[in-house]
C-alpha positions in Angstrom: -15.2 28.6 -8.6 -16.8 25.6 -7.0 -14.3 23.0 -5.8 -15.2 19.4 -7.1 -13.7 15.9 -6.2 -11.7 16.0 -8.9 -9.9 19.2 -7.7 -8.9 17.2 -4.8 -6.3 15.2 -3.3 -6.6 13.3 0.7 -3.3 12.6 2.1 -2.9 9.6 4.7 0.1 11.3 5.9 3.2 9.5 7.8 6.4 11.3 9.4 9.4 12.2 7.3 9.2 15.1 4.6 7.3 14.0 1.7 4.0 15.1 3.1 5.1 18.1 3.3 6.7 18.1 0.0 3.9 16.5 -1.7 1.8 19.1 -0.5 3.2 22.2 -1.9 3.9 20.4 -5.0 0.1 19.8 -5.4 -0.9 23.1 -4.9 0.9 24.3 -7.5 -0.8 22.0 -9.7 -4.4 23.6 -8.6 -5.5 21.2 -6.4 -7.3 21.1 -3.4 -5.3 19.0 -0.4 -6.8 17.3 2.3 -4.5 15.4 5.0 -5.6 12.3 7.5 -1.8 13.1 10.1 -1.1 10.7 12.1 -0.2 11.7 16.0 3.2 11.1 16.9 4.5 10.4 13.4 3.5 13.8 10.8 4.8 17.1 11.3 2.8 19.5 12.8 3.6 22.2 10.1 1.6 20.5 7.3 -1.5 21.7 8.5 -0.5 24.9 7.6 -0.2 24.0 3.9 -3.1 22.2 3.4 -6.9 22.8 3.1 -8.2 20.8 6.0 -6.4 18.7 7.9 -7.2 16.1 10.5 -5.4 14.7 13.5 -5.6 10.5 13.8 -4.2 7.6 15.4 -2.9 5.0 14.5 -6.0 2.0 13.1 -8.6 5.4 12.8 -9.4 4.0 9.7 -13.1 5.2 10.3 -12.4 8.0 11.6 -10.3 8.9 7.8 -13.1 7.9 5.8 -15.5 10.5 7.8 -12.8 12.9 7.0 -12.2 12.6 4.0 -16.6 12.1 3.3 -17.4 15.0 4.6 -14.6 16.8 2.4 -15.8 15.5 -0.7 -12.1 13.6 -1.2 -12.4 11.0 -3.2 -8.7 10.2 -4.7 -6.2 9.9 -1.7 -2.0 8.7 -1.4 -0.8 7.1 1.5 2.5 9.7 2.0 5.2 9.7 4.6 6.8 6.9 7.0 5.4 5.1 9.9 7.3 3.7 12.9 7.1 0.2 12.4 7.2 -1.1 15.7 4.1 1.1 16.6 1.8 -1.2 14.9 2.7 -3.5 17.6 2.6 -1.4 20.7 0.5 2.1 19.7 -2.5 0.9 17.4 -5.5 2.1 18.7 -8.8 1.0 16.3 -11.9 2.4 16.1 -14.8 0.0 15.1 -13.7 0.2 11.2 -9.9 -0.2 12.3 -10.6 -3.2 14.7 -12.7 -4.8 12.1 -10.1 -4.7 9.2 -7.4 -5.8 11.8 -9.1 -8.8 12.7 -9.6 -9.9 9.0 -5.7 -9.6 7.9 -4.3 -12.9 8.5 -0.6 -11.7 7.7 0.1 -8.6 9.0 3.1 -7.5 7.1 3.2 -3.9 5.6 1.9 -5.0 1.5 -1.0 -6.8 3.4 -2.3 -4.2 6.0 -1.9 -1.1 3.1 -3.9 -3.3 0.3 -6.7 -4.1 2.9 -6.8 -0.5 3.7 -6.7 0.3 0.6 -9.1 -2.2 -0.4 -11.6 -0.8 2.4 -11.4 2.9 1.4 -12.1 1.6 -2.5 -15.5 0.1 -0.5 -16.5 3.5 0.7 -15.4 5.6 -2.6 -12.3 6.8 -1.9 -9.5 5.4 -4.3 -6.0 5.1 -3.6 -3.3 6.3 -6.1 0.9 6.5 -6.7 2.1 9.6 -5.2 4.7 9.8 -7.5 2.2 10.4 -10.6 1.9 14.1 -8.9 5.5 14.5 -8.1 8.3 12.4 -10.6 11.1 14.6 -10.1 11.1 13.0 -6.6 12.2 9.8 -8.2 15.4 8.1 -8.3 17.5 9.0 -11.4 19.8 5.9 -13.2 23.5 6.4 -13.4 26.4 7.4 -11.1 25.7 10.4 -9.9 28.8 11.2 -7.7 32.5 11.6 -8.6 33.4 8.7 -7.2 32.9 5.7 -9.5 31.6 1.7 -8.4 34.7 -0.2 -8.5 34.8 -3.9 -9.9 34.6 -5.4 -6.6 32.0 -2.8 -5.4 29.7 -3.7 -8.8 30.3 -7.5 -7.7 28.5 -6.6 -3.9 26.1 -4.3 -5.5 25.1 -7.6 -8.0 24.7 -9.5 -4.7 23.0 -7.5 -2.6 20.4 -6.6 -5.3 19.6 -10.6 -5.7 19.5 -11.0 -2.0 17.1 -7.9 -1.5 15.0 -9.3 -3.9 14.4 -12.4 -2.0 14.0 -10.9 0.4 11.2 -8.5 -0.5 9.4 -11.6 -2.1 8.8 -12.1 1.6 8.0 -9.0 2.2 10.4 -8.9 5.2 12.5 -4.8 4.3 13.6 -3.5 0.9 17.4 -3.0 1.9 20.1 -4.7 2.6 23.7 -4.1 3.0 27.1 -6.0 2.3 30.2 -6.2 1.9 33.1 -9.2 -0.6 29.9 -11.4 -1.4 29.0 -11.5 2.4 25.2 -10.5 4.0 26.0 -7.9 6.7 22.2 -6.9 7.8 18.8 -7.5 6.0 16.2 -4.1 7.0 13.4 -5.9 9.0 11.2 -4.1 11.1 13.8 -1.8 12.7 14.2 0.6 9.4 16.8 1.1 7.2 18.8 3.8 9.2 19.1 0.8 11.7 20.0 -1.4 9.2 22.8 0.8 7.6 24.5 1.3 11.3 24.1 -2.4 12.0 25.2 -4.0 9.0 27.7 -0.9 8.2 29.3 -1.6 11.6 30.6 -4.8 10.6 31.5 -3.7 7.3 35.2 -2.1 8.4 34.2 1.0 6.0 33.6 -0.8 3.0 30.1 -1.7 3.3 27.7 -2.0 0.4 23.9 -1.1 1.2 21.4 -1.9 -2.1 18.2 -0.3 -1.5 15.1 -1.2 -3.7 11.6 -2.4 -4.3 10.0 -5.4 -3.5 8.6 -7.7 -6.4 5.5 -7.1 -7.5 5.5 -4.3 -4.8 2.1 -1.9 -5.1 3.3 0.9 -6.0 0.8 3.4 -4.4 2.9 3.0 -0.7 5.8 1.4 0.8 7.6 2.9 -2.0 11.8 3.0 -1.0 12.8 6.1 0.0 16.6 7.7 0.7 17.4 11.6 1.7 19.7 12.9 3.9 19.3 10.6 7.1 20.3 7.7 4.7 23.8 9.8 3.7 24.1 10.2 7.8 23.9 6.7 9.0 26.2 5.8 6.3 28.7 8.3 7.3 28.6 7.1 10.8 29.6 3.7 9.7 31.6 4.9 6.8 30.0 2.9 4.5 31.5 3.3 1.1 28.3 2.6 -1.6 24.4 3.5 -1.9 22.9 1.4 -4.9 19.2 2.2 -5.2 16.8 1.2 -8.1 16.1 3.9 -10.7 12.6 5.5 -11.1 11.1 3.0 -8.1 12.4 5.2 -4.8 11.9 8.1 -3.7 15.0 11.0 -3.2 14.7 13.5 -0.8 17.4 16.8 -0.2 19.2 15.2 -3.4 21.8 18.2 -3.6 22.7 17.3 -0.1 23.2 13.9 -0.4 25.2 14.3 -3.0 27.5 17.3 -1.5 27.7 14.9 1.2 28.6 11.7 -0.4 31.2 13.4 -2.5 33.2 15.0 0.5 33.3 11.7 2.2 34.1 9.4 -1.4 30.9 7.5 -1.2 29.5 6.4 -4.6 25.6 6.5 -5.4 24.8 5.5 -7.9 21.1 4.5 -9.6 20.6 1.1 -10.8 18.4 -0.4 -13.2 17.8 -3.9 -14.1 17.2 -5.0 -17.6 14.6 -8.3 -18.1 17.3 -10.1 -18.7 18.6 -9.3 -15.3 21.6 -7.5 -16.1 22.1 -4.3 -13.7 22.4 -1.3 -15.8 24.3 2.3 -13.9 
């Protein structure tokens, strides 16, 4: 049978799991998968579950688009995580890369995905959710631990969520974590693993970390993501609540987190906000 675009799927694949996940989901649907890695972030392994798969740095934006050309891929998700601070100190552009750069005026993590994204519309390749091929991943809404929000901790988790959202109208990190009605840490640049410990350190084991989307976030990357590394960092701080919004995050190794968080009495719990703004659990 004679593959067509249609039949396939490019990844622009980051570290972390989900690319991996992503593409054994995929295959399972019948699709052909094609991944763009990036060196020093994507595991190696996920070239053994794709189709064809190409090694690239960091601002190869050319150097993806020839990729995925010569592949016939013409629908593509931007999958995994990306060391942050790397865009400051390991970017290296080819001639497409460089060219984009020097056209973003703010170069905050919305901006340089939608001009990427923008540039690979521009040479036929759209840019799609992820999560259209794989909704199980998503968040579910309601407590989903033995351990029930108190009053107080439903007060912080109120807080926090207004405070994140300000703060992702800024587009500055889509977590934050407190503790009695006070800011602890806001995620910037560092992540939010560094966040939790930071924040979580100050907390005296009560802290509070709210974890969700930014407004009017683009929902084909960036998307917030928690797994077992989140449950970790909160352990080491003995932080005592993970609030994250319902059906806009991504949950990895749920069973885990959740074995995890219930031997050490942290609540999680999924969150969703009504148009009224009322939090709903």
């Amino acid at each position: 049978m004679t593959t067509n675009a249609t039949d396939k799927i490019g990844i622009i694949a980051g570290g972390g799991q989900f690319p991996l996940l992503f593409a054994k989901a995929v295959h399972k649907q019948g699709l052909k998968v094609y991944a763009a890695a990036h060196q020093g972030e994507t595991d190696e392994t996920l070239a053994g579950h794709v189709d064809g798969f190409q090694w690239v740095r960091l601002g190869q934006l050319g150097k993806i688009i020839n990729f995925f050309k010569d592949e016939g891929v013409r629908k593509s998700v931007f999958i995994g995580s990306i060391n942050k601070t790397n865009i400051y100190r390991d970017v290296r552009p080819d001639l497409k890369g460089l060219g984009l750069w020097n056209k973003i005026d703010i170069r905050q993590d919305d901006a340089i995905l939608r001009a990427v994204a923008d540039r690979l519309q521009k040479d036929g390749i759209e840019v799609v959710a992820s999560t259209g091929y794989v909704p199980e991943l998503l968040f579910p809404k309601g407590v989903l631990t033995k351990k029930k929000p108190s009053k107080d901790q439903k007060k912080d988790i109120a807080f926090g969520w207004e405070v994140a959202r300000s703060m992702g109208r800024l587009d500055i990190g889509q977590c934050v974590v407190v503790r009695n009605g006070t800011v602890l840490a806001v995620e910037a640049i560092e992540g939010t693993d560094a966040a939790i410990r930071r924040g979580g350190s100050l907390g005296k084991e009560k802290a509070v970390i709210v974890k969700l989307r930014k407004p009017n976030q683009d929902l084909r990357f960036d998307l917030p993501a928690v797994g077992k590394q989140t449950i970790t960092s909160m352990l080491e701080v003995k932080a005592s609540v993970l609030a994250v919004e319902t059906g806009f995050a991504l949950f990895f190794d749920r069973d885990a987190v959740i074995e995890a968080a219930n031997a050490a009495g942290i609540v999680v719990v999924g969150v969703t906000e009504a148009t009224s703004g009322e939090l709903f659990y």
